[in-house]
C-alpha positions, 0 to 999 in steps of 0.5 A, spaced: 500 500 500 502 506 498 505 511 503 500 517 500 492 516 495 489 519 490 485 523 493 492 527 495 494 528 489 488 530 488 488 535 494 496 537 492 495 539 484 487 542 485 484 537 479 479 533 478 483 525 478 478 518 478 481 514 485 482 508 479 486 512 475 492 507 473 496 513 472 495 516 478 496 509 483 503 508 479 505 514 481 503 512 488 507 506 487 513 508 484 514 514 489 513 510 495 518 504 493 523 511 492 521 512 499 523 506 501 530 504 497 532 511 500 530 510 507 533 502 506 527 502 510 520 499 510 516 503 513 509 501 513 507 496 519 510 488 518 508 483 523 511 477 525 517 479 520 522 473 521 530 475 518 537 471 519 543 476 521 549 476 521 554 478 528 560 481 529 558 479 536 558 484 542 552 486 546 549 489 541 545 487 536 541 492 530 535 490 527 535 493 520 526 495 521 524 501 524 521 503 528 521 496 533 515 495 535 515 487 539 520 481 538 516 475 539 522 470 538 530 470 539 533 464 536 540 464 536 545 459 534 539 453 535 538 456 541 531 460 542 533 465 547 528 468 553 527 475 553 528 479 560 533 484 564 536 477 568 534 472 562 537 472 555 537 480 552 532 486 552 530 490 547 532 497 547 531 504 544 532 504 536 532 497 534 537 494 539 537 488 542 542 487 548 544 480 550 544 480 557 551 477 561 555 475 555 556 477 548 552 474 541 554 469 538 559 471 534 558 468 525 554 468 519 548 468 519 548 465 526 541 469 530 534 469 527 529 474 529 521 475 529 519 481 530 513 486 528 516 494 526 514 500 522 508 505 523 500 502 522 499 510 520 504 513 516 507 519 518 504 525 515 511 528 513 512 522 509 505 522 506 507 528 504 514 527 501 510 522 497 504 526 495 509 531 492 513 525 488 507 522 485 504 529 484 510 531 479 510 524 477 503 524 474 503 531 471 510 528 467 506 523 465 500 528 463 504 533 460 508 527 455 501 525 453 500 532 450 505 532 447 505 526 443 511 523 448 516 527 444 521 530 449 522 537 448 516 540 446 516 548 448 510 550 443 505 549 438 502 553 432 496 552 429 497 556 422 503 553 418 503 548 424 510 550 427 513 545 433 518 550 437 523 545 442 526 547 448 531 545 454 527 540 459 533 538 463 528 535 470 533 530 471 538 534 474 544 538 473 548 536 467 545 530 466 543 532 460 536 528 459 529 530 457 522 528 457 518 525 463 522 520 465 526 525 467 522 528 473 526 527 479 523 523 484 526 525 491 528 533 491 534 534 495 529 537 501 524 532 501 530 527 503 532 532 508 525 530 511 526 523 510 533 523 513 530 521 520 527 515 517 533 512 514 537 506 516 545 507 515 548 501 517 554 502 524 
């Protein structure tokens, strides 16, 4: 499910736009996963998700899923483990498990984790970022309709039929490309607000 609907484009650009129209819900789409790979992070709710990580050993353990919500089980090398501050390991702040009187194991996929993360309502400044991506994602796709998908069109004239091409760089600074496929997907400010969000592996 996407991180935004259509009815917030809708809102957001001040047109009319069909909740089915499939332009639409590919926008919402494609914004959201960009969300996603540049946060390295889910973010929509995922209970009971089960993953096998690696340890460098020490009494911290990151799990890669923010934010940690409960962690139904701990396996660590064949062994289930009990949770508690005079049993196994406890959960802390920011998705950290910390074993509780030795280290990790240590090895390669040595501990398995069940565990629920992400957020039930998606934050309102990450609905945001995404409403505006797919936003300009769907008006890229507007704007090459009219113009019969030819990349560069500035104008038309009736009389004599005149077709005047322009610069259209959207993609970026020099990087010298046209049409709609150039549309930026996350503006440099919209990933300032998701910055908060994003897991940089320690």
């Amino acid at each position: 499910m996407g991180f935004c609907t259509v009815a917030d484009i809708r809102a957001f650009l001040q047109i009319e736009i069909e909740d089915d129209d499939a332009s639409a819900l590919r926008a919402i789409e494609e914004a959201t996963e960009a969300i996603r790979n540049y946060c390295h992070q889910t973010i929509s709710l995922v209970e009971d998700d089960e993953v096998t990580l690696d340890c460098a050993g020490g009494r911290r353990l990151f799990l890669p899923e923010l934010p940690v919500l409960s962690v139904a089980e701990v396996v660590e090398d064949d062994e289930t483990l009990t949770a508690g501050s005079d049993e196994d390991y406890q959960l802390a702040q920011y998705g950290v498990l910390y074993r509780v009187g030795r280290d990790w194991e240590a090895g390669v996929q040595v501990i398995t984790v069940t565990y629920t993360h992400g957020y039930a309502a998606i934050p309102d400044d990450i609905a945001g970022v995404c409403t505006r991506a797919a936003a300009r994602g769907y008006q890229a796709g507007l704007r090459a309709s009219e113009v019969d998908g030819v990349p560069g069109v500035a104008a038309y004239s009736l009389g004599d039929y005149s077709v005047t091409f322009g610069a259209e760089g959207g993609g970026g600074v020099s990087e010298g490309v046209l049409g709609a496929s150039a549309s930026r997907m996350l503006l440099l400010s919209e990933k300032d607000a998701l910055n908060r969000y994003r897991y940089v592996a320690l």
